[in-house]
C-alpha positions, -999 to 999 in steps of 0.1 A, spaced: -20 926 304 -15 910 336 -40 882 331 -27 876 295 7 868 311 -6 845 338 -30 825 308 6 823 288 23 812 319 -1 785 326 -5 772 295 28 765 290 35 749 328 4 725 315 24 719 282 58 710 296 37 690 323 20 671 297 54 658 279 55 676 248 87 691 239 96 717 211 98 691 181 61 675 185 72 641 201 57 630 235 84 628 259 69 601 277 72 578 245 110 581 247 113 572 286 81 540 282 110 529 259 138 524 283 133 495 305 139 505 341 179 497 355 179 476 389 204 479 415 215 442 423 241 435 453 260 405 454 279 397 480 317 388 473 326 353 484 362 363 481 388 392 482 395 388 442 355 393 440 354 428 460 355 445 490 339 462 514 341 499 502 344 515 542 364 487 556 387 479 523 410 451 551 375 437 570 374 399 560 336 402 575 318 402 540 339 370 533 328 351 563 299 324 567 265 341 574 256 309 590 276 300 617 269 275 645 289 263 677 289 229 686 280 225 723 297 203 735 276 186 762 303 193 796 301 232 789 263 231 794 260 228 832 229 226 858 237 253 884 201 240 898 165 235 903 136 268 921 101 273 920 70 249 932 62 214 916 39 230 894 63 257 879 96 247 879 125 267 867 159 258 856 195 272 864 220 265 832 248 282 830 238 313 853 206 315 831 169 308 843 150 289 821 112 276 826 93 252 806 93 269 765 117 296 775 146 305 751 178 320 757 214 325 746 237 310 775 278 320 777 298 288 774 339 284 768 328 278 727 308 311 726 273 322 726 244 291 724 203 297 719 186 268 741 152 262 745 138 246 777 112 218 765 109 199 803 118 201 836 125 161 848 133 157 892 169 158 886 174 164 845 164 192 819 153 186 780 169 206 762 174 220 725 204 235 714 216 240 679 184 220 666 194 189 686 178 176 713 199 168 745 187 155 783 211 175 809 216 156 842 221 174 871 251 160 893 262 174 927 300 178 930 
């Protein structure tokens, strides 16, 4: 008796596993049917568009995701030169830069990524904000 049971058991687990419901119609035909619904975020360019749903005052989804500081070229200054003739180092801003070397440096207008391209004697190669700009070094 026990065996029957289990044989009845299984048989049906393989039937409801297989799709068929109690009317004769593959279950899976019904679901191949319905094309799949995709979840699509957009984000609001302005209040009247939407919010932010855990920050409802924020104005952050609203702002620029691109944002750039102009450097202007007196907040960039040469603190000075270290290192041997063959590697040279760079002091800008209380940051040390060599020869490739990137880095954000802390200016009056914000945060600014430059890359050190070449150490001159008394001047620096810079690029910030994809422009490039020669830094002199002045003693005051």
């Amino acid at each position: 008796m026990r065996m029957i049971i289990s044989r009845k058991l299984c048989f049906l687990i393989l039937l409801a596993a297989a799709g068929f419901s109690t009317s004769g119609q593959s279950a899976t035909n019904s679901l191949a049917a319905a094309a799949p619904i995709l979840s699509v975020f957009v984000l609001p360019g302005n209040p009247h568009e939407g919010r932010d749903p855990f920050y409802p005052e924020s104005s952050r989804p609203y702002a620029s995701a691109v944002t750039t500081n102009v450097v202007a070229a007196d907040t960039l200054i040469i603190r000075g030169f270290s290192g041997t003739s063959d590697n040279r180092t760079v002091i800008i801003n209380n940051h040390s830069f060599g020869v490739g070397d990137e880095g954000d440096v802390t200016t009056p207008a914000g945060r600014v990524h430059l890359r050190c391209l070449a150490i001159k004697a008394n001047s620096v190669v810079i690029e910030a904000n994809h422009q490039r700009r020669e830094l002199s070094f002045s003693t005051q």
